[in-house]
Every structure is written in structure tokens, then in C-alpha cells.
C-alpha positions in Angstrom: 14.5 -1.2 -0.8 14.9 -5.1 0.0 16.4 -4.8 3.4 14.0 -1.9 4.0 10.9 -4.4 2.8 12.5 -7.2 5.5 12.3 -4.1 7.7 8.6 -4.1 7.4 7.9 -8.1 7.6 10.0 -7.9 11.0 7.2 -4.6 12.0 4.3 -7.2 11.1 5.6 -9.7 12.8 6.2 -7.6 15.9 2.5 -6.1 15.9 1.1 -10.0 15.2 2.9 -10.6 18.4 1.7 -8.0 20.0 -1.9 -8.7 19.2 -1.3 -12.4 20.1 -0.5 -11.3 23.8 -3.4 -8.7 23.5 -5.6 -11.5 23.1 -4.7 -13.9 25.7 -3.9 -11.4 28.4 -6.1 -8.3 29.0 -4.0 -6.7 31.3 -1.9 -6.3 28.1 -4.8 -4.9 26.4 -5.6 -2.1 29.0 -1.7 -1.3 28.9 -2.2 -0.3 25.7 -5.2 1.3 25.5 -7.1 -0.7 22.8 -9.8 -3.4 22.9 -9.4 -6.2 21.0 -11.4 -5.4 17.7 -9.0 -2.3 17.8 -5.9 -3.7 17.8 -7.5 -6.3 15.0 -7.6 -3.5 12.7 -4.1 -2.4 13.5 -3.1 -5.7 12.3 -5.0 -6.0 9.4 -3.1 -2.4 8.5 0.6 -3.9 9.3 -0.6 -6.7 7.0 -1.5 -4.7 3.9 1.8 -2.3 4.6 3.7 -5.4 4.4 2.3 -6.6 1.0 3.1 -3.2 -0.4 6.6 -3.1 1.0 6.7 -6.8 -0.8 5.5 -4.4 -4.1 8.1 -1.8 -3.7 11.1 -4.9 -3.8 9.4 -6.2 -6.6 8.9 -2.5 -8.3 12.8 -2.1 -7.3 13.9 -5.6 -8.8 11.9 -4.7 -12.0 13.5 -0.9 -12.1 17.1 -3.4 -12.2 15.8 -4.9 -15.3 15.1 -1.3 -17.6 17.8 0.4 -16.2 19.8 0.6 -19.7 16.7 0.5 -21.7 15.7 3.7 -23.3 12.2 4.8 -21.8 10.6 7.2 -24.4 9.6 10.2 -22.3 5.6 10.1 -22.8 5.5 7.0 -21.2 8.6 7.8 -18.5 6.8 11.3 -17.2 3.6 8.7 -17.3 5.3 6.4 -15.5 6.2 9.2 -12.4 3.3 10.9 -12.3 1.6 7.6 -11.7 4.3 6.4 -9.1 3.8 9.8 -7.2 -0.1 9.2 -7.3 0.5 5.6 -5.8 2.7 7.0 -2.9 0.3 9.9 -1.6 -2.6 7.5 -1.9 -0.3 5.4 0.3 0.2 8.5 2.6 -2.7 9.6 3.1 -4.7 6.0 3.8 -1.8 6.2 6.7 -2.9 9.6 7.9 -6.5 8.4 7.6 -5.8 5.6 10.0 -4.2 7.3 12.5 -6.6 10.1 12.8 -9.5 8.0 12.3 -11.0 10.0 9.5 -13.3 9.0 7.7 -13.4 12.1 4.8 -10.3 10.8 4.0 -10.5 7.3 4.1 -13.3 7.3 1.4 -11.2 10.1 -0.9 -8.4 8.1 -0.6 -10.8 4.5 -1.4 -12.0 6.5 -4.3 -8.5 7.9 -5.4 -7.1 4.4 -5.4 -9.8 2.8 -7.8 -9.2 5.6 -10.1 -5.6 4.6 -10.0 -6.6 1.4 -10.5 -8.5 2.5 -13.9 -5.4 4.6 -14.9 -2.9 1.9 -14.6 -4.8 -0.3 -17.2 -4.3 2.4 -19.6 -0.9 2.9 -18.8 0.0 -1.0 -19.2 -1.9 -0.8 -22.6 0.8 2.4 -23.5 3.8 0.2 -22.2 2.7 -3.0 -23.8 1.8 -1.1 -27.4 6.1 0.0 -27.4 8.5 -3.3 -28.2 11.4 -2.6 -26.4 13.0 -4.8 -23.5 11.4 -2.3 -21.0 7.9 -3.0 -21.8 7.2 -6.0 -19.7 9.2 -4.9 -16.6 7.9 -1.5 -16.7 4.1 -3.4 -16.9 5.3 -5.2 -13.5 6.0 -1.9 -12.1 2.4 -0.7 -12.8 0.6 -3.7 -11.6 2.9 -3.2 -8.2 1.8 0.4 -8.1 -1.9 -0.8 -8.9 -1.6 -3.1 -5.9 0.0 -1.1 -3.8 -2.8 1.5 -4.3 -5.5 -1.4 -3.6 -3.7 -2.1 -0.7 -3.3 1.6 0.5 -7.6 1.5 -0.2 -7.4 -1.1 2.4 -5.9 0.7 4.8 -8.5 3.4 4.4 -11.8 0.5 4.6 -10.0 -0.1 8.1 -9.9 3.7 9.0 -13.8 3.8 8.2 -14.4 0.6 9.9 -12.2 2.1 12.8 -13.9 4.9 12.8 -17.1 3.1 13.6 -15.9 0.7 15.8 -15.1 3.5 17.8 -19.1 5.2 17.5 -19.9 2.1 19.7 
């Protein structure tokens, strides 16, 4: 998960690049097809993908830290179905982007505040047990909270994409 999170800081780095020499040259611009407000939205999306590849290390580092503990399974079944919310709401602010939908983009802005709601519960549950697990397993739910803020991001650019490209 680390090495695949540097991954993704190398990917925004290369796409801030790119929109640096989209900016200052547009022959690069009509190379690649996209005005300038365009590929600003592009960037903005790298930059929230690599915030939530920066989650996923931490969520990983945390997972290091209640690996031995014993997870009652309430709160572990909680703990996936919440994790596998997080990571379609992920997905699907992608597929939003990219097909410039804007349906989508506001399910998946609603899905993620609903999240949002959900994981303050589910850091209440953690917090009410006392074993070791309880405040690494709370960092992993505020990652997965972010990470779903961060995926509604991605979705906001979609709809502003969207009518960017009404213009």
C-alpha cells in the first residue's frame, strides 16, 4: 500500500507537470485536446486521489497496529461493510469524472456525506469497546471518512466539468 501511495504522488506530480506546460504553451494544450479550465479540473482530481492514496497508507499503518488484537465481530463486519462503502463511493466519483455525469456525481456527493454520518457512529461503537484496537481502528474510520470526502470531491469536479463543458 505505501509504495503503491508513492505510486500515486509520482501520477500527481506528472499531471501537475503536465498542466504546467498546458499553461504556458498552447500548442501543448490543443495536443491534448483540453482547454485550460479542463485540464484544471483534471488536476484538482489527481490532487484529491493523492490525499486518499495518503489515507489508504495511513488505514494500512493503522491495520499494522490491531493486527493481534481481537476485533469483536459486530464491530469487524461494521468495519467491512463500511470500508466496501468507502471504495465504491471512490469508484464511482472516478466513473463520474470520466464520463462527465452528472446523475452520478450528485449520488455519489450524497452517498459520501451519508458515509460521513455513518462513520461518526461507527467511531462512537469503536471508542465505547477498551481494547488496544479501539483507537487505531477510529484512525481507520476517519481515513475512510476522508477518503469518502475526498471521492465527493471528485464528483463536485465531474458536475463542475460537466458544466464547463455546456459552455
Amino acid at each position: 500500500v505505501v509504495s503503491r501511495d508513492d505510486e500515486v504522488d509520482r501520477l500527481y506530480w506528472f499531471v501537475s507537470k503536465q498542466q504546467s506546460m498546458l499553461v504556458r504553451d498552447s500548442s501543448v494544450a490543443r495536443k491534448m485536446g483540453l482547454g485550460v479550465s479542463e485540464a484544471s479540473f483534471y488536476l484538482s482530481a489527481a490532487k484529491a486521489l493523492e490525499r486518499i492514496a495518503d489515507h489508504a497508507a495511513r488505514i494500512a499503518h493503522s491495520a499494522g497496529a490491531i493486527s493481534s488484537e481481537k476485533i469483536p465481530e459486530k464491530i469487524a463486519r461494521e468495519m467491512q461493510n463500511y470500508g466496501g462503502t468507502a471504495v465504491s463511493v471512490l469508484d464511482r466519483s472516478v466513473e463520474s469524472l470520466l464520463r462527465v455525469d452528472l446523475k452520478l456525481a450528485n449520488d455519489v456527493a450524497d452517498e459520501s456525506e451519508r458515509l460521513r454520518e455513518n462513520g461518526e457512529v461507527l467511531i462512537q461503537q469503536v471508542m465505547d469497546h477498551k481494547g488496544k484496537f479501539a483507537v487505531p481502528l477510529a484512525r481507520v474510520v476517519e481515513s475512510l471518512e476522508r477518503a469518502a470526502l475526498y471521492s465527493a470531491d471528485i464528483a463536485e469536479i465531474a458536475i463542475n466539468l460537466s458544466g464547463a463543458a455546456k459552455r
